[in-house]
N, C-alpha and C positions, 0 to 999 in steps of 0.2 A: 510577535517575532517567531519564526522559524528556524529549527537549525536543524539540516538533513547531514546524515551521516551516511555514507555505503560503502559496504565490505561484503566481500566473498568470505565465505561458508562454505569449503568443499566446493562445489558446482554450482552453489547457490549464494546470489546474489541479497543480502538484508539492506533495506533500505529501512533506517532510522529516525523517526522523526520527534524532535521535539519543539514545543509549543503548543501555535496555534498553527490552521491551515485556513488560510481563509482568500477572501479577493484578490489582496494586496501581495501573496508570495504564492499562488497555490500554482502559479506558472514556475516556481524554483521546484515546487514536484514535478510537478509533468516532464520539465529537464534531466531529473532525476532518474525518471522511469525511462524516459526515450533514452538515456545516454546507456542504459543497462541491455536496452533491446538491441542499439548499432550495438554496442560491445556482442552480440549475439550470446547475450548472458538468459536465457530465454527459464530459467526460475527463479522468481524473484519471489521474496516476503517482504512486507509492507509492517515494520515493527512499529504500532500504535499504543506503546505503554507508555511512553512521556508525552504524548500530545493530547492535548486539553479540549480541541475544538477540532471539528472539521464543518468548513462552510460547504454550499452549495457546489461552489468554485474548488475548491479542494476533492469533493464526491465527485465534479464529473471530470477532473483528471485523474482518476481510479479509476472509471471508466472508460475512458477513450484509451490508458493502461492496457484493460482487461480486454478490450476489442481486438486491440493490436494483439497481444500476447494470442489470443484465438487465432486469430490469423498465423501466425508463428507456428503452432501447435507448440506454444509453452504454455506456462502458467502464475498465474500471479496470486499470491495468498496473503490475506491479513489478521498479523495476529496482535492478541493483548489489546483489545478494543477495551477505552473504562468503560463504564456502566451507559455512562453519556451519552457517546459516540455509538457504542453497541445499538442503542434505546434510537436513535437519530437516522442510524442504518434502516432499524427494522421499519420506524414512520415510513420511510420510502423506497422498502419492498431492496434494498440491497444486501440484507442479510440473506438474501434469495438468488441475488446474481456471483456473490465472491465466499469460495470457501475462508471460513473462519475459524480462528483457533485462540483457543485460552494463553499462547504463550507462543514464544519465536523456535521453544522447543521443539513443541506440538510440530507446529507449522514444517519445520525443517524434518522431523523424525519423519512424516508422510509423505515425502518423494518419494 
C-alpha cells in the first residue's frame, strides 16, 4: 500500500511517500510528479523517510520525473532514503543520476 501526500514549501513542492512503491501504485507516483510539473511547480523533493520499498516500476517513474524536470530546467531532489532504498539506488548507478540528501531539510535548505 502507498499513501502520497503533497504540499508546498515556500516554492517548493514535497511529495511524501509512505509505504511501499512498487508495480501495482508506482503509476499513483508518476501522477504525482506529473500533476506537480502542469501545476508548473518546477522544485519538487521526493520525501523517502516512510517508504519501505521502491520497485523497478517506482525507480523509473523518478526517472522519467527527472527527465521532464531537465527539460523544464527545474529540479527534482530525494531525500531521507533508508539504508535499503539508499543501498538499491546505488546497485543501479541512480545515486549518480538524482541529488540526494539525509533529510527533506537538507533537501529544501539547497535551492
Amino acid at each position: 500500500m502507498l499513501d502520497i501526500q503533497s504540499l508546498r514549501q515556500g516554492d517548493v513542492t514535497v511529495i511524501t511517500l509512505k509505504g511501499r512503491v512498487d508495480g501495482s501504485n508506482a503509476s499513483q507516483l508518476e501522477v504525482a510528479l506529473q500533476n506537480a510539473l502542469v501545476a508548473k511547480q518546477y522544485k519538487i523533493v521526493v520525501d523517502l523517510s516512510e517508504t519501505s520499498f521502491v520497485s523497478s516500476a517506482g525507480m523509473r517513474a523518478l526517472l522519467k520525473a527527472r527527465s521532464e524536470t531537465q527539460d523544464k530546467r527545474s529540479e527534482l531532489r530525494l531525500a531521507a532514503l533508508t539504508p535499503f532504498i539508499l543501498d538499491s539506488f546505488k546497485l543501479v548507478g541512480l545515486d549518480k543520476l538524482f541529488k540526494l540528501y539525509d533529510s527533506r531539510q537538507a533537501a529544501l535548505a539547497d535551492f
